[in-house]
Each structure stands twice: as C-alpha cells, then as structure tokens.
C-alpha positions in Angstrom: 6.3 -5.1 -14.8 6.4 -4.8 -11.2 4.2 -1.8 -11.4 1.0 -3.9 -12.2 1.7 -6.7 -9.3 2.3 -4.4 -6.1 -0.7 -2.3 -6.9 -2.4 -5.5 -5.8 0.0 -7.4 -3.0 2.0 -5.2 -0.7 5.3 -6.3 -0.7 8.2 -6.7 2.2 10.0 -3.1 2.2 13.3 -3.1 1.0 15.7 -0.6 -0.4 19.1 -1.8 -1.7 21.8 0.9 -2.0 23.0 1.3 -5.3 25.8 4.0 -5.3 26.3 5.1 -1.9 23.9 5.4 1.1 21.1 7.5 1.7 22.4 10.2 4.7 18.6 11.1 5.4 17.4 14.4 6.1 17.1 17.7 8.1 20.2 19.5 6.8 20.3 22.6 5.3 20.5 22.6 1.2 24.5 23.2 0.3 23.5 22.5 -3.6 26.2 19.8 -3.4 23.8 17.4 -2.5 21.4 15.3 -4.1 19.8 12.2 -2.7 17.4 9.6 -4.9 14.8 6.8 -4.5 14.3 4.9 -7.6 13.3 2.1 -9.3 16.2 -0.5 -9.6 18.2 -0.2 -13.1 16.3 3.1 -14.3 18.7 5.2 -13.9 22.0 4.0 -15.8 25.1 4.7 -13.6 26.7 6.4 -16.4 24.4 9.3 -16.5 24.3 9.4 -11.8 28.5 9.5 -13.2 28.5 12.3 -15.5 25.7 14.4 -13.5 28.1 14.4 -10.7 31.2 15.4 -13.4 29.2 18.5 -14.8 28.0 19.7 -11.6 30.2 18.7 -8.7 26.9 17.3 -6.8 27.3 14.7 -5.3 24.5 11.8 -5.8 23.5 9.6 -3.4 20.7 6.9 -4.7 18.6 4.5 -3.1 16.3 1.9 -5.1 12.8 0.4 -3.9 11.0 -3.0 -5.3 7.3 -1.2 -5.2 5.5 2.3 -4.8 4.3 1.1 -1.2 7.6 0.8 -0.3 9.1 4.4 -1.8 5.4 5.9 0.2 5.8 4.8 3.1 9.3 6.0 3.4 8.2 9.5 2.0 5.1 9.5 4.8 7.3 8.3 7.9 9.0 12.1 7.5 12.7 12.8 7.3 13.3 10.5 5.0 16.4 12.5 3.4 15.2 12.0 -0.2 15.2 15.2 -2.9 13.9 13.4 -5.3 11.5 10.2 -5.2 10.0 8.0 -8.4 6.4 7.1 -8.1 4.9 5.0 -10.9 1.6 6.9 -12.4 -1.1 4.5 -10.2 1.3 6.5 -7.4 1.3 10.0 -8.2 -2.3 10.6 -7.4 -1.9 8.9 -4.0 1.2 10.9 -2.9 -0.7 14.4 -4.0 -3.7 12.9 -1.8 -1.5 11.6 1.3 -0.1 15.9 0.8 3.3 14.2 0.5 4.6 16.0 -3.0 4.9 19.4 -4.0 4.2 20.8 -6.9 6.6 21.2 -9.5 8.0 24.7 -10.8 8.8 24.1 -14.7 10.4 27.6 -14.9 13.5 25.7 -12.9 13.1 22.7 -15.4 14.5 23.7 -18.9 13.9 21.3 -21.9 10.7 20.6 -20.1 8.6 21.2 -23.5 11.1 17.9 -24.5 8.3 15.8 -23.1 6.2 13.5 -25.8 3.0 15.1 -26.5 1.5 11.6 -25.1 2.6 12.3 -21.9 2.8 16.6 -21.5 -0.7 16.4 -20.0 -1.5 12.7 -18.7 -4.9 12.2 -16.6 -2.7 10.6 -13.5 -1.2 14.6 -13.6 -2.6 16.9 -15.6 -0.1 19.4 -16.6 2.3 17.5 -15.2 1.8 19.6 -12.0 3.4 17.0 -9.6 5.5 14.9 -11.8 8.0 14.7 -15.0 7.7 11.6 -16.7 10.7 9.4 -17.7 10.5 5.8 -18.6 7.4 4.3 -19.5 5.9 0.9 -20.9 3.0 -1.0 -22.5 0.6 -3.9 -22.2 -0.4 -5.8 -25.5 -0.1 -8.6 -27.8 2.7 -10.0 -28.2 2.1 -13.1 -31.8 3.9 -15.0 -34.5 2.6 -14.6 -37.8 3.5 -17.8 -38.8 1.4 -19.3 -36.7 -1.7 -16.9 -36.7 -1.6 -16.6 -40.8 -1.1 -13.0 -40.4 -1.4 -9.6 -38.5 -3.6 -9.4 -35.7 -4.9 -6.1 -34.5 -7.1 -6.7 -31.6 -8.3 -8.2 -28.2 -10.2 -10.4 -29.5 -7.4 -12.3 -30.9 -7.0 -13.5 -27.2 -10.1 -15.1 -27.5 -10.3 -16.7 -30.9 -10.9 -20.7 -30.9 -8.4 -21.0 -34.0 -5.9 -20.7 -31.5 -6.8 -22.5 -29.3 -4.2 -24.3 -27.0 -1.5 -21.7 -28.3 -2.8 -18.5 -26.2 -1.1 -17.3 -23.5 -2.1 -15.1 -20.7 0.1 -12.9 -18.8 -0.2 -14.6 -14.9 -1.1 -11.4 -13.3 -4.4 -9.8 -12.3 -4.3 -6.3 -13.8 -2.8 -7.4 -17.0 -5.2 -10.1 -17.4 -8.3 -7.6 -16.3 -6.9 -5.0 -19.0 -7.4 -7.3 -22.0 -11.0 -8.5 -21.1 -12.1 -5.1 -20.0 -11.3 -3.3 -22.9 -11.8 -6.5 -25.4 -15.7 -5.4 -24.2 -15.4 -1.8 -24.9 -14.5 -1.0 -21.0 -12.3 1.3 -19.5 -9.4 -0.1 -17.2 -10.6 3.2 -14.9 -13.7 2.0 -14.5 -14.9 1.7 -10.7 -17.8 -0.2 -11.4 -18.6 -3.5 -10.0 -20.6 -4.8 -12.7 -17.6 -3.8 -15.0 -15.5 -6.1 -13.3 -18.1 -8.8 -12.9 -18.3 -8.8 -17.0 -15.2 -8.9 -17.6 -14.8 -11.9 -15.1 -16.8 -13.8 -17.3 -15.1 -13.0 -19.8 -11.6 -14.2 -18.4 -13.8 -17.3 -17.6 -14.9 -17.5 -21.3 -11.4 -17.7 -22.5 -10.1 -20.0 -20.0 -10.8 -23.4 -22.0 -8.6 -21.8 -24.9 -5.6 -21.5 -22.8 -2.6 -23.1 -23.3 -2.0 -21.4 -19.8 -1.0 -18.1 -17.3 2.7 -17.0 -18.4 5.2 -14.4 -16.8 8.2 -15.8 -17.4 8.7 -17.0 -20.6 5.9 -16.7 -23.1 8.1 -14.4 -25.4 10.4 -17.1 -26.2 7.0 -19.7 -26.7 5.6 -17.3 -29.2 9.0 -16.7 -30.8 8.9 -20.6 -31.3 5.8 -20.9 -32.9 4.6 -23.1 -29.3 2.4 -20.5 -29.0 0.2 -18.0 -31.3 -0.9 -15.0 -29.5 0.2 -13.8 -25.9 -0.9 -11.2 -23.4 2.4 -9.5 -23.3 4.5 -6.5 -21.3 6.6 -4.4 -23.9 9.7 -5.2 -22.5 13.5 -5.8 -23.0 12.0 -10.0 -23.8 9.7 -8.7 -25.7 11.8 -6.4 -28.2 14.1 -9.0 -28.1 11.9 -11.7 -29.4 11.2 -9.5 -32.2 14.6 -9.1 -33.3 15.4 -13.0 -33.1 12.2 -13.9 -35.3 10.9 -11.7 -38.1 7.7 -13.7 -37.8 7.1 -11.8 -34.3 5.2 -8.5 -34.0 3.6 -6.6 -30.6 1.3 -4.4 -31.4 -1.4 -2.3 -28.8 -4.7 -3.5 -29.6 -7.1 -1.1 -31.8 -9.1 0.8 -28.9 -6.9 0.0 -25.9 -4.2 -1.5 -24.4 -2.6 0.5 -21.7 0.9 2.6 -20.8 2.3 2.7 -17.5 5.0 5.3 -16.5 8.1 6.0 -13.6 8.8 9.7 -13.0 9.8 12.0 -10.8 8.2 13.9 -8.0 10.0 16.0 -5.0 8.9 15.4 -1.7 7.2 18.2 0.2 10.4 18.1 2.8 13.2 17.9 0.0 16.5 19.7 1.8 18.5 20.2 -1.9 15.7 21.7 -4.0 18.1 23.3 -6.3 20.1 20.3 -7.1 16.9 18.3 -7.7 15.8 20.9 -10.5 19.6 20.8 -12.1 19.1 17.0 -12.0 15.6 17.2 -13.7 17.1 19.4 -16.0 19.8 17.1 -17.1 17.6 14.2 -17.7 15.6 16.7 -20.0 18.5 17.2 -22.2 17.8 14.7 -25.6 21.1 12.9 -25.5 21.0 12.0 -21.6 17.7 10.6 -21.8 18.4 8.4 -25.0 21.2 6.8 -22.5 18.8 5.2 -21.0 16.9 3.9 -24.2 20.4 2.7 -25.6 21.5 1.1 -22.7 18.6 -0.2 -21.5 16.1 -1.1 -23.9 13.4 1.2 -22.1 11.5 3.6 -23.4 11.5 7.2 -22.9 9.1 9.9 -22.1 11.5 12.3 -24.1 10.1 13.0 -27.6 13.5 15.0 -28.6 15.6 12.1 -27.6 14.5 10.0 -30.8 17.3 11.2 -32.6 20.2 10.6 -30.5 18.2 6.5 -29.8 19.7 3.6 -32.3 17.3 3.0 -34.8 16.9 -0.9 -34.0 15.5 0.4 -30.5 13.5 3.3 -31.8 11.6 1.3 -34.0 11.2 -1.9 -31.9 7.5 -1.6 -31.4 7.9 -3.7 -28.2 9.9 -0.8 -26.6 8.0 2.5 -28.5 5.1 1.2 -30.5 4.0 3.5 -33.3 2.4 6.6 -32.1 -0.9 6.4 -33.5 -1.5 2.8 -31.8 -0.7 4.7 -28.4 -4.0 7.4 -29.2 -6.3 5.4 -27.5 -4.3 3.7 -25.1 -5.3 4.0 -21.1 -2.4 5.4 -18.4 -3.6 2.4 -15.5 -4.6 4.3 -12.2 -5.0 3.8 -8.9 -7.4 0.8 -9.1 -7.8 0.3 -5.1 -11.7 1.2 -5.7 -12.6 -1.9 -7.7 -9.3 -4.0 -6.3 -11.7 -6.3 -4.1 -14.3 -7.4 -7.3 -10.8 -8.1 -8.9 -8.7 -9.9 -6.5 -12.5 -12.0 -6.0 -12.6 -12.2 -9.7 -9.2 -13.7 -9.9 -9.4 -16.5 -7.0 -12.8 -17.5 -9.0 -10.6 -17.2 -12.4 -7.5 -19.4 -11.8 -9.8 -22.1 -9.9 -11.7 -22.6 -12.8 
C-alpha cells in the first residue's frame, strides 16, 4: 500500500538493516557477494537463508519505506547495492534518471516463469529493465449480505442503496482510480480535465460516505457495518474473506489497477554475477511460492501456482481470477497530473 502514498508525499529517508549491513561499493565483484535494497518483509529470510546455503554468497540486505528513498540512494553514486527494488510508478524514472541497466535474460533462467500479465508490462516493455516479483491490486472489497448480492463494478461505490455503508480508501491515488475509471478514464491519463471530472465525481459520492478508511474497513465490511469498500488486495483483505463467507473482492469490470515490486540492477552494480544467480533463484517455482505461503503476497511467477496452498491461490484478495486482471491498469508515474490531484483532494476532503 505504501506504493500509492509516496508517489504523492516524499517521505523522511530511512533504511533499516535487516540481515546485516550494507558495506557499500567500489570493490571488485568476488561472486561471493551480494548486497540488496528492498521493500521491508518481501523477501522472506528463509529464502536470503537458503540462497546463501546453495551458493556460498553471502547476502547482505537493506530495506527502504518508499521509491524516493531507494532513488536517491541509487543517484547519490556508490551506493554498494547489486540489486535494488523499484515499484512499477519507479522503473520508468530510474531508466530516465540513466540509473539502471538493462537486463540480460540469457543470465536469468526460468525467466519465461513470469505470468503472461506481467512478461511485457507498459511500465517495461519486455521487461528490459526489470523482473517482476510481488504485486497487488486496488478494488472492491463487499459483503453480500448486506448488498443482496454480487457486485461487479465501480459504480457500486456510488450507489444511494448504500448509502452510509461505503467506504473509501483515505488516500489520493486510490480514491482517483475508482472515479476515473468508474467514467471510462484511464488512471494514465495526463489530462487536466480528466482529473477535474473525476473530482466531481469524488465530490458526487461524498454525501454517501460513511467515511475515508485505511485502517480498518476490512473488518467493517466483514461485519456487515459496511456494504461496499474501496479496498487494497491485501493480507486484511484475504483474511476478511476467509473469516466471512459473505465477503468477496473482486476488480471492477473495465478497471481496477495492479501495482508491482521488482527487481532492477543499478548501472554501478560491483557483483553482477551474483545478482543474476539470485534472480535466477527467485525464478525457480518453489522459491517464489515461499513468498506467497509465507506471506500472503502475490507472485509474479505463473509456474509457482502449484507449489502455493490452495486457500492462498484462490483467495481473490491476494490473486484475483485472471480474466478480471485483462483490463486492469499497471499505475505509472503520475507526477504529470499530481498537482490537479493533490488540488483535487484538499477540495475533496473539505467538502
């Protein structure tokens, strides 16, 4: 989730050590060396463990709370780091800053492991820069008992019936998602008057609120308090699911949207050859379904459904049916329209 708020507040730069210390850079590659940035808890320690078993490479890893933080690390120079984990809104800015290199898939076997969904995304086509991991949704999350029934689109978010029992997610691209595409818009639009509309729209809804929500709207819905909700496919999310039979999450008909955490090497990476081994690992089937198993997440490895417990493999919280996921948008860099947003929003929540 923290992908959608710091592509719109920049947040304080930290990086908590995880295993062991970053050494930072300039040395030669020995190909006993590997050093990570990540995003906290995507890696699970068990897979860092038995990399380092197999191989005898030693793993260092760093995490980061936002993209700007894991940049501007990358940009300063010498930052020691073989391999770094942009979110897909990132990816695009790191090829532009020249701070990436591209990716040789020849050194990267079980690379045609890779969901068909995300072999040839529009943040990198071809996956020239990046190789995809963990990824996750925006949607509706709603109880049945309370709506009468399935739901299957936006405009659920919107419908007077419910009034008083609709939740929004309290966040600005999340909430611009659902009122964009609700209106047939695309969440990569850069168009002013896009925005403007769908500003009204947010504006519309507002009387029909039972309020903004980030922290615990799963559990409302799961209680009948509330109908419908603006959700994150999430750990909560799947979660509330499995408590209440009642609760489904579905990705609208024509939209919703997919973020995703991958890999990239920066241009100076030292231990090149350990980076592709370690790439290469997470591409075998049964490593990547570690992380499903352990963690609830979903992975970008299509030949790892096998090896993932079928109570997470068919959580649609955590992998929604593939044919919901045909229409839905990767979110992008949105720093072109961010102002008409951020304007938007202030106008929004004093409404």
């Amino acid at each position: 989730m923290k992908r959608f708020t710091t592509t719109a507040v920049a947040l304080t730069a930290t990086a908590a050590l995880l295993l062991t210390g970053c050494s930072g850079g300039g040395e030669a590659s020995d190909g006993k060396t590997l050093n990570l940035h990540t995003w906290a808890g995507e890696i699970p320690d068990s897979v860092v463990a038995d990399f380092q078993k197999e191989t005898g490479i030693k793993v260092t890893l760093d995490t980061f709370d936002s993209n700007e933080t894991m940049i501007s690390k990358v940009a300063a120079g010498n930052s020691g780091y073989d391999l770094v984990m942009p979110s897909q809104s990132a990816v695009a800015q790191m090829v532009g800053q020249d701070l990436i290199q591209e990716l040789d898939h020849s050194k990267m076997e079980g690379i045609e492991n890779i969901s068909e969904k995300f072999a040839d995304p529009a943040y990198d086509p071809g996956l020239k820069y990046s190789m995809p991991w963990i990824w996750g949704t925006t949607g509706i999350l709603y109880n049945r008992d309370c709506t009468g029934g399935d739901i299957t689109s936006w405009d659920a978010l919107w419908d007077p019936k419910y009034k008083g029992k609709i939740y929004m997610l309290d966040n600005m691209i999340g909430a611009y998602v659902a009122a964009l595409q609700v209106q047939g818009l695309s969440i990569t639009t850069t168009s002013e008057a896009d925005i403007t509309k769908a500003t009204d729209k947010l504006l519309e809804q507002k009387p029909l609120l039972a309020g903004y929500n980030t922290t615990n709207y799963y559990d409302l819905v799961s209680a009948g308090d509330a109908c419908v909700a603006l959700a994150w496919g999430s750990r909560n999310t799947a979660e509330a699911i499995k408590a209440n039979p009642a609760v489904n999450y579905i990705i609208p008909q024509g939209g919703g949207t997919i973020w995703v955490d991958g890999f990239a090497m920066p241009k100076d990476a030292k231990n090149t050859d350990a980076a592709y081994k370690f790439l290469s690992y997470l591409l075998k089937p049964e490593v990547a379904a570690v992380a499903a198993n352990k963690d609830m997440s979903a992975v970008a490895n299509g030949a790892a459904t096998e090896f993932i417990e079928p109570e997470i493999a068919e959580n649609p919280a955590i992998f929604p049916p593939q044919d919901t996921l045909k229409d839905a948008e990767f979110i992008l860099d949105p720093t072109p329209i961010l102002k008409y947003m951020q304007a938007g929003w202030t106008k929004v929540r004093a409404s």
